[in-house]
VOFIMI-271418 format. One record per residue: residue in one letter; x, y, z of N, C-alpha, C in turn. Coordinates in steps of 0.1 Angstrom, whole numbers. Atoms other than C-alpha are relative to their C-alpha. Example, Ala and Ser with C-alpha at 12.3 -4.5 7.8 and 13.67 -1.06 7.14 Angstrom:
BEGIN
["A", [9, -12, 0], [123, -45, 78], [9, 12, 0]]
["S", [-9, -11, 0], [137, -11, 71], [-8, 11, 8]]
//
This chain:
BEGIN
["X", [4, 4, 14], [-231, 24, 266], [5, -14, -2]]
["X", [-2, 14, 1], [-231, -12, 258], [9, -3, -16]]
["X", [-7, 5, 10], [-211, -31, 230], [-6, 4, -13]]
["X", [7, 1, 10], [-241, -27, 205], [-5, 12, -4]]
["X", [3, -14, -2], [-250, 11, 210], [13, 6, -7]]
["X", [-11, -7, 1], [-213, 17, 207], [2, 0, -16]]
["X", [0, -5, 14], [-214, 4, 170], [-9, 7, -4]]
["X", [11, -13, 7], [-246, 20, 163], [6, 13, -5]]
["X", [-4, -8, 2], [-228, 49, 170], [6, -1, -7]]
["X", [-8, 2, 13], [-201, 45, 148], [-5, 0, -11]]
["X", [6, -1, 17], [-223, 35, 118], [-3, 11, -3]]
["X", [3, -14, 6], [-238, 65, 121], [14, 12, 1]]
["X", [-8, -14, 4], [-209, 87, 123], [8, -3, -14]]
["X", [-9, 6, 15], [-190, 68, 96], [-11, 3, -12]]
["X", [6, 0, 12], [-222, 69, 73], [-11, 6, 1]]
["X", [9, -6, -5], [-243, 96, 79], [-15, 2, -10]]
["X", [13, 5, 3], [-278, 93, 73], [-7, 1, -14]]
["X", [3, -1, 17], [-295, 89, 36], [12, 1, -10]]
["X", [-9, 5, 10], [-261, 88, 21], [1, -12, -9]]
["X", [-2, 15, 7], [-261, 50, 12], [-12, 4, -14]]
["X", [13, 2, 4], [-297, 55, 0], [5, 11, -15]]
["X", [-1, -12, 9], [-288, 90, -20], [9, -5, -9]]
["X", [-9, 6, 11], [-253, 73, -39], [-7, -9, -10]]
["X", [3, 16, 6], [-273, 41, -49], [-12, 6, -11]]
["X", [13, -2, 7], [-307, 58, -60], [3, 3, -16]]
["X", [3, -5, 13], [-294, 79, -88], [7, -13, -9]]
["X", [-5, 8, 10], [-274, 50, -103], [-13, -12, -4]]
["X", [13, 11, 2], [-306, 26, -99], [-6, 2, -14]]
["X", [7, -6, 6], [-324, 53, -116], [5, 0, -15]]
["X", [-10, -7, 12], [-297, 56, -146], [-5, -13, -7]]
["X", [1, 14, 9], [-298, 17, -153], [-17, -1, -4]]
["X", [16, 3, 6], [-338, 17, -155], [-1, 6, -9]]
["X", [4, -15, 12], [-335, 50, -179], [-1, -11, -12]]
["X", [-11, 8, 11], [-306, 27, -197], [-11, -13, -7]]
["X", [7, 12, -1], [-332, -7, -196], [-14, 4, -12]]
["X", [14, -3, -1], [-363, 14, -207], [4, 3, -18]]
["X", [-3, -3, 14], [-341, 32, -238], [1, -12, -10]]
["X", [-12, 8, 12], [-326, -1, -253], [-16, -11, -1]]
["X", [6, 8, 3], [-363, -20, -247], [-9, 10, -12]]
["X", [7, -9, 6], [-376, 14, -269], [4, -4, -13]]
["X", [-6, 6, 18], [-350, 8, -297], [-7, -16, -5]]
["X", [4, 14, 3], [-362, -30, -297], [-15, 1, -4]]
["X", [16, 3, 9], [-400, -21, -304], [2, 8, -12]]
["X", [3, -11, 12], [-391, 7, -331], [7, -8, -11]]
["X", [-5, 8, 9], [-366, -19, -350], [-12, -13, -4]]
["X", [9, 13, 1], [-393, -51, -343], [-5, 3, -8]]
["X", [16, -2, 8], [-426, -38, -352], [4, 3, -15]]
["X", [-1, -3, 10], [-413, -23, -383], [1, -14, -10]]
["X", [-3, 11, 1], [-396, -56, -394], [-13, -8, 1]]
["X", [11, 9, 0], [-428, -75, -381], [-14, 4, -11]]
["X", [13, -5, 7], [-451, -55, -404], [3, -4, -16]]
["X", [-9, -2, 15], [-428, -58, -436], [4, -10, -5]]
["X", [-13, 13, 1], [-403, -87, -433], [-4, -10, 10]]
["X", [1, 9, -8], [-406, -109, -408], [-8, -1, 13]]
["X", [9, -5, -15], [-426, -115, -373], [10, -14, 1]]
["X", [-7, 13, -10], [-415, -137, -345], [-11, -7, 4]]
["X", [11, 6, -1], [-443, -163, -338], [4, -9, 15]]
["X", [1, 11, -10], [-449, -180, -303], [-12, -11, -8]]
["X", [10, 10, 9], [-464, -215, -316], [-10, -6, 18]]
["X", [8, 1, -8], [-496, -218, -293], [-7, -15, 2]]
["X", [7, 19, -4], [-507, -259, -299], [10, -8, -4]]
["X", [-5, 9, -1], [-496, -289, -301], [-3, -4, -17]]
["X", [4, 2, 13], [-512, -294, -339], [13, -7, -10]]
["X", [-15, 5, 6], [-478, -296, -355], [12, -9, 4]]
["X", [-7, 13, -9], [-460, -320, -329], [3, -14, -12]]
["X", [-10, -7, -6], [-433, -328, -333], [10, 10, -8]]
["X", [-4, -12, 5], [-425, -301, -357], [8, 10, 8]]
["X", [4, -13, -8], [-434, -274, -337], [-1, -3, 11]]
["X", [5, 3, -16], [-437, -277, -298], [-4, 15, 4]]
["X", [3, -8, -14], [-460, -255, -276], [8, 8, 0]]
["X", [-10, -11, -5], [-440, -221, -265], [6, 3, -10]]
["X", [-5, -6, 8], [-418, -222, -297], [4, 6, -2]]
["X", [0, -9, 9], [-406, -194, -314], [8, 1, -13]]
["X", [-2, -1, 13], [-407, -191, -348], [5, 14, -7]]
["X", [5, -13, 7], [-396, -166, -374], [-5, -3, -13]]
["X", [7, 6, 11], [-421, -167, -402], [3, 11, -14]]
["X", [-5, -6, 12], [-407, -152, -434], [-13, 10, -8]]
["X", [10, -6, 10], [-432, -124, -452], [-4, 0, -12]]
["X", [2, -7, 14], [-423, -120, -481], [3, -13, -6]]
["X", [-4, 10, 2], [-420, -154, -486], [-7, -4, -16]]
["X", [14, 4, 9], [-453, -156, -512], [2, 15, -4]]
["X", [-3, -11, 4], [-448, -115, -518], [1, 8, -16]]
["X", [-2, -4, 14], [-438, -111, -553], [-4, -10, -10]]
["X", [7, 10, 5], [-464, -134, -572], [7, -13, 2]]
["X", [-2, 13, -2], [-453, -164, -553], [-9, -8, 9]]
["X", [8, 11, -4], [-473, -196, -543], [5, -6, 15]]
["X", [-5, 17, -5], [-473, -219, -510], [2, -15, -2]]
["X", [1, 10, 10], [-463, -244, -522], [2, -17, 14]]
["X", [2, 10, -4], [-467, -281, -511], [12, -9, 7]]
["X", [-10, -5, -10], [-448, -289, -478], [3, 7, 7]]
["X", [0, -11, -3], [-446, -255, -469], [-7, 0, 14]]
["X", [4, -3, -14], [-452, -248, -428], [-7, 14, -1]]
["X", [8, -12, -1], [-477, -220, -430], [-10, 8, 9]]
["X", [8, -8, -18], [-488, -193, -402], [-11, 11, -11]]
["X", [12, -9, 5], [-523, -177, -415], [-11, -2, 13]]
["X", [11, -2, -12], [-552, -161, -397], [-11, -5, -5]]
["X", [12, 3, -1], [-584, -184, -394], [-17, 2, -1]]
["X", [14, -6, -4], [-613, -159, -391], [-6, -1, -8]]
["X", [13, 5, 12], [-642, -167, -413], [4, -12, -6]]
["X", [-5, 15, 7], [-628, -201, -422], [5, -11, 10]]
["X", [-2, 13, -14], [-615, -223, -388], [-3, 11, 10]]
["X", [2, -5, -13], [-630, -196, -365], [-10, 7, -3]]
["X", [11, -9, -3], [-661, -182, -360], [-7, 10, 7]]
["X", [3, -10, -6], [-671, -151, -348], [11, 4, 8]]
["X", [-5, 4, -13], [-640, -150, -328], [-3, 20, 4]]
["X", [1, -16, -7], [-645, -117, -302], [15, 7, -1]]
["X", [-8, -8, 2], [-624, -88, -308], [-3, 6, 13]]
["X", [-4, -5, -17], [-612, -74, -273], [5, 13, -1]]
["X", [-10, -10, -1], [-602, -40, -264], [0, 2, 14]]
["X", [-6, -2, -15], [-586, -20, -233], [15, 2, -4]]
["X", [-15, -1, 0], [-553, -14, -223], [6, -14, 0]]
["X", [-7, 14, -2], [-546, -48, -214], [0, -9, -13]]
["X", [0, -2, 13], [-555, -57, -249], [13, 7, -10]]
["X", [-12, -11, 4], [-529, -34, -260], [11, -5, 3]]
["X", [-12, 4, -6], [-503, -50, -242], [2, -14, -6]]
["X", [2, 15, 5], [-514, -86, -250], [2, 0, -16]]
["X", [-7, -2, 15], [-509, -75, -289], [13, 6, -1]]
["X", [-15, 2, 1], [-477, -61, -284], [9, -10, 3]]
["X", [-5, 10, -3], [-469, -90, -265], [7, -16, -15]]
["X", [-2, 10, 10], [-478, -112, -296], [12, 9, -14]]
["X", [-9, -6, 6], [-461, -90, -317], [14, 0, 0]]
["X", [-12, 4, -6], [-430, -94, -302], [8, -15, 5]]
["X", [-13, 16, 2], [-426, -129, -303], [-6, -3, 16]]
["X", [-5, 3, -7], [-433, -129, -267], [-13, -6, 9]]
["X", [12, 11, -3], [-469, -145, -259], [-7, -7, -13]]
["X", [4, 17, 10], [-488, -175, -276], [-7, 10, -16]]
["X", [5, -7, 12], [-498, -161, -313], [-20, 4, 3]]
["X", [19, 4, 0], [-540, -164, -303], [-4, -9, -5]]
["X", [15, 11, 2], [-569, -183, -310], [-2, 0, -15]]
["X", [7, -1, 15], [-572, -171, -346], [12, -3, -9]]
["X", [-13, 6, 10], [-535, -182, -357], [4, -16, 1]]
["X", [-3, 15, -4], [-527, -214, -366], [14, -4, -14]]
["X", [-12, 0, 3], [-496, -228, -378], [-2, -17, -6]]
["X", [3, 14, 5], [-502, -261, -404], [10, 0, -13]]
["X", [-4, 3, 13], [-489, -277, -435], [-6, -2, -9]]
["X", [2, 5, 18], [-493, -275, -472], [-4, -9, -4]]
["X", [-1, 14, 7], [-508, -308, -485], [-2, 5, -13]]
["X", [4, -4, 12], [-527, -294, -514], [0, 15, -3]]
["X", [5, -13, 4], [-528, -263, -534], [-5, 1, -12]]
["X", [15, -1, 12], [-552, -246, -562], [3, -11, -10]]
["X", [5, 7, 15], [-565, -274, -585], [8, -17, 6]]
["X", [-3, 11, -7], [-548, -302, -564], [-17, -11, 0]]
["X", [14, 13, 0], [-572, -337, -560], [10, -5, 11]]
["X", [-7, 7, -15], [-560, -345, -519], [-13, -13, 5]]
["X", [4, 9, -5], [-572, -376, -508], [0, -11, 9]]
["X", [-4, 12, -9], [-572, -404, -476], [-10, -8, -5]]
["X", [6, 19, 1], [-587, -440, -477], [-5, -1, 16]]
["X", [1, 0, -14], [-584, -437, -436], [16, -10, 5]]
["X", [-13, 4, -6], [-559, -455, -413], [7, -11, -12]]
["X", [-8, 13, 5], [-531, -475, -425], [10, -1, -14]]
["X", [-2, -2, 16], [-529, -457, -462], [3, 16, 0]]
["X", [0, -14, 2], [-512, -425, -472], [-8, 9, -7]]
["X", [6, -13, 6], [-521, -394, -483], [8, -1, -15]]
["X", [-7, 0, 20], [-524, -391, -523], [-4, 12, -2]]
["X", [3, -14, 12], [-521, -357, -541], [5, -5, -17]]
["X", [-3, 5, 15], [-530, -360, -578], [4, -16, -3]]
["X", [-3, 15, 2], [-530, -397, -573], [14, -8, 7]]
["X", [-20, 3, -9], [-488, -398, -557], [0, -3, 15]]
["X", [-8, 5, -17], [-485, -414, -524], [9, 8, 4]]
["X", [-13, -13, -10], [-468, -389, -500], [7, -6, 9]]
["X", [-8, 5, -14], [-443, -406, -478], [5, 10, 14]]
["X", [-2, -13, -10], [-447, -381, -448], [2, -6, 11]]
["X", [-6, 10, -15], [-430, -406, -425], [12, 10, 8]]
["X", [-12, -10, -1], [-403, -375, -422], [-3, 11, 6]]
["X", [5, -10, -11], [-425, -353, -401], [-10, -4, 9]]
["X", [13, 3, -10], [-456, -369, -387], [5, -7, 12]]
["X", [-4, 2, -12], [-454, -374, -354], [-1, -14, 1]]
["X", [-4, 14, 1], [-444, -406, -342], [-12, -10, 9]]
["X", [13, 10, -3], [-474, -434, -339], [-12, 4, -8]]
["X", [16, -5, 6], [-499, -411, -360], [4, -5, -16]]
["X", [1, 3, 10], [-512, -423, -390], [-2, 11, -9]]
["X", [2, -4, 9], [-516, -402, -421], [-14, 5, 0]]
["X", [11, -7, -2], [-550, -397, -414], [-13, -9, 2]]
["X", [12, 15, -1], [-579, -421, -396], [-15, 9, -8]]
["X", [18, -4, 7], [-609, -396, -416], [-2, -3, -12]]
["X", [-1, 6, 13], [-612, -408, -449], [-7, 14, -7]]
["X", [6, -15, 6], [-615, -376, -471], [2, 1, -15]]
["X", [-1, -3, 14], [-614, -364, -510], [-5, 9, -12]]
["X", [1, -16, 9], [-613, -332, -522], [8, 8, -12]]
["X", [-7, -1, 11], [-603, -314, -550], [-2, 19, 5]]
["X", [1, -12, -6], [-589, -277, -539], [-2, 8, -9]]
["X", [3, -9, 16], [-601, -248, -557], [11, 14, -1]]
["X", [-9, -6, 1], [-579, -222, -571], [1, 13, 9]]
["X", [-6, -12, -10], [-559, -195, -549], [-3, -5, 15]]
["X", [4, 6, -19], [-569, -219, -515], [9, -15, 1]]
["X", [-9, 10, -9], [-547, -244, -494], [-5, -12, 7]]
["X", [4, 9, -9], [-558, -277, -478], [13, -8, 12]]
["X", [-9, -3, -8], [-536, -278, -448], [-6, -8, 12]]
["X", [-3, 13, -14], [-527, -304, -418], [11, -2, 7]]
["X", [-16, 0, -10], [-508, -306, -387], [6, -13, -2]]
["X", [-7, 10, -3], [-479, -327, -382], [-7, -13, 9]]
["X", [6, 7, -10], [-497, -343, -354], [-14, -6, -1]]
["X", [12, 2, 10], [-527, -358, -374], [-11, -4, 11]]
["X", [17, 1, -11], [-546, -371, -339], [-3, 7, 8]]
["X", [5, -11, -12], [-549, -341, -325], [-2, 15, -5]]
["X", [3, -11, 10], [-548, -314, -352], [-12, 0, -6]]
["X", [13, -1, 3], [-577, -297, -360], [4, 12, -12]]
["X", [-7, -7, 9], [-568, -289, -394], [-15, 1, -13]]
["X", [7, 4, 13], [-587, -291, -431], [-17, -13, 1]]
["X", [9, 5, 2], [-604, -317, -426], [-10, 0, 8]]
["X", [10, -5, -9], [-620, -308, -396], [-14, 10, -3]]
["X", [7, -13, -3], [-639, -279, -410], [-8, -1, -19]]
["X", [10, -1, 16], [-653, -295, -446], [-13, 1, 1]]
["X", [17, -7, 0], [-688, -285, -436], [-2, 9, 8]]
["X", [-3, -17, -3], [-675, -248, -424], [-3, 8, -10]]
["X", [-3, -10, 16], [-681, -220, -449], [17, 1, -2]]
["X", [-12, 2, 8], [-651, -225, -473], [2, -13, -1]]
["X", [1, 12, 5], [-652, -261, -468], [14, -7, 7]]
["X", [-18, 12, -4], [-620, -268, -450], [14, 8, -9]]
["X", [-7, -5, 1], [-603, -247, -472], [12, 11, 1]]
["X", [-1, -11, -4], [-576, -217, -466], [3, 6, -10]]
["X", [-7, -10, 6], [-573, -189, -487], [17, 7, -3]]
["X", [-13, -2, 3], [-538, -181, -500], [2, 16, 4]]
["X", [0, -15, -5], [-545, -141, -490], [2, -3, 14]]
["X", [2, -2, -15], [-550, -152, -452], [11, -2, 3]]
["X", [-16, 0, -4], [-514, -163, -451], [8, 5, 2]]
["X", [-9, -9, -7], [-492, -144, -432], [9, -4, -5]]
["X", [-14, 1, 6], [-461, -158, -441], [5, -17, 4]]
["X", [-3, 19, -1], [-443, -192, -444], [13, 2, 10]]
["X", [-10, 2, -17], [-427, -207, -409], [17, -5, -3]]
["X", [-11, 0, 9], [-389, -203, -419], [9, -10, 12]]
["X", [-14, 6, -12], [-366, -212, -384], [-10, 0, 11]]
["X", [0, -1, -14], [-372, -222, -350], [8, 4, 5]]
["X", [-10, -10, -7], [-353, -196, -330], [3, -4, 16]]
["X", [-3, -1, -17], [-363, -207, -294], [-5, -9, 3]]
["X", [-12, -3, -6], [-358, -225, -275], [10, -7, -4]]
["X", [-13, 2, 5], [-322, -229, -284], [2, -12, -2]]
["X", [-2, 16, 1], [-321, -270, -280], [-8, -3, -11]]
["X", [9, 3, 9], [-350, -268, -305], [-2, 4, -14]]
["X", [5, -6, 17], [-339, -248, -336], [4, -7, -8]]
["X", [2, 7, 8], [-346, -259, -363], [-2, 7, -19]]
["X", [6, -8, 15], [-347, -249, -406], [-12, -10, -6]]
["X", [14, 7, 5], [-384, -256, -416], [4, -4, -11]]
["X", [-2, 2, 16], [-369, -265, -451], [-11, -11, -4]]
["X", [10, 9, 8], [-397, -281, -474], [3, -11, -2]]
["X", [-7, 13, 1], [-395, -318, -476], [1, -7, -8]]
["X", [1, 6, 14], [-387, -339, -499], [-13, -10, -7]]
["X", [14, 8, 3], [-421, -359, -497], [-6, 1, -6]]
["X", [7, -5, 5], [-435, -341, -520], [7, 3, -13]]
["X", [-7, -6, 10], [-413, -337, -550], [-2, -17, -9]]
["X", [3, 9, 11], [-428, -369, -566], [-14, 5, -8]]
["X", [11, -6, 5], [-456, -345, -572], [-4, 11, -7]]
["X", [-2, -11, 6], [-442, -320, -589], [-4, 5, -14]]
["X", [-2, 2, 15], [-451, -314, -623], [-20, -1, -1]]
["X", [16, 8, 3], [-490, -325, -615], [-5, 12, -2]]
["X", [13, -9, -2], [-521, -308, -613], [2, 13, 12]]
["X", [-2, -9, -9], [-520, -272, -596], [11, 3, 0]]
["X", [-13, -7, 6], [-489, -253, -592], [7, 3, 11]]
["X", [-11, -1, -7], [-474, -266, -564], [16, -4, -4]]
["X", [-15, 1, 4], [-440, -271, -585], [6, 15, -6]]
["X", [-9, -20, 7], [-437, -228, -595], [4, 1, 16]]
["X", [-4, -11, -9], [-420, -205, -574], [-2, 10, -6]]
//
């Protein structure tokens, strides 16, 4: 018997056969039980919380840049509007699109469907196609207006100095627009004015470019993730020379 035979033998008398395998399995088995329990508790605390109080939002575009970046994760406050309260002007707002920036969108089912909504549910893929994540300029009875490049945005006639979010190089707005919002609806615009396809994109959509204050899920409170990027959405002050005007973006 040669040098290499000789251990052979040995391993096997020292550790005789399916032992290794048999110690290791059931502890494998214990930690996946352990993995499977604590991801169980984490959908029965979420979902509840996401239906009621709060959801976790992955932010799916660039619209809001540099607000908001891509990947994201937001948590968007519920009950923010809940007990006869208003969006009010400034306000980062996650509402669903459908019959107003989306058209027909197709409703999918299957299992895989099923997964891809708990996914969104959980914070843990892109929100979809039918959420979008914009800002407050105008609310009901507001008169929002551009000129085009070069000139701010006026609500109720007030220059908005939104030099304190818009992304850096974009103007205020190169479409020249001038509307007057009608009561209980939002006229809403991303941070990122040359690439956001917000309000004014959609003024010869049914509704007009406008969004309904019902379709709003809830107002975008914290950036949670990723960690280098949180952030308190707090309302900004660009807007508080407007308080008092037309429409009732100065209640809570």
């Amino acid at each position: 018997m040669d040098v290499s035979e000789h251990g052979e033998a040995e391993g096997r008398a020292a550790r005789p056969e399916g032992k290794a395998d048999s110690s290791e399995s059931p502890r494998t088995r214990s930690r996946l039980r352990g993995l499977l329990r604590l991801l169980g508790v984490c959908v029965v605390i979420v979902l509840p919380l996401n239906a009621f109080v709060a959801r976790l939002f992955a932010v799916p575009s660039s619209s809001m840049g540099n607000t908001l970046r891509p990947g994201d994760r937001l948590v968007v406050n519920k009950l923010a509007y809940a007990f006869d309260g208003h969006p009010q002007r400034g306000d980062v707002v996650v509402f669903d699109g459908r019959g107003y920036f989306v058209r027909g969108a197709a409703k999918r089912n299957g299992p895989l469907e099923g997964l891809r909504s708990l996914g969104r549910d959980l914070g843990l893929t892109s929100a979809g196609e039918t959420i979008y994540f914009l800002r407050v300029i105008g609310v009901g009875g507001d008169r929002v207006a551009g000129t085009g490049p070069g000139e701010p945005i006026t609500v109720n006639g007030v220059p908005v100095d939104e030099s304190a979010y818009l992304a850096e190089g974009d103007e205020p707005s190169n479409t020249a627009f001038d509307v007057v919002v009608p009561d209980g609806k939002l006229w809403v615009m991303g941070d990122r004015r040359s690439t956001s396809h917000d309000s004014r994109d959609h003024l010869g959509d049914p509704g007009g470019g406008f969004v309904p204050e019902r379709r709003v899920i809830g107002r975008a409170q914290w950036v949670v993730h990723p960690f280098g990027h949180w952030a308190s959405l707090d309302r900004p002050a660009a807007f508080a020379a407007t308080a008092g005007t037309d429409g009732h973006g100065d209640r809570r």
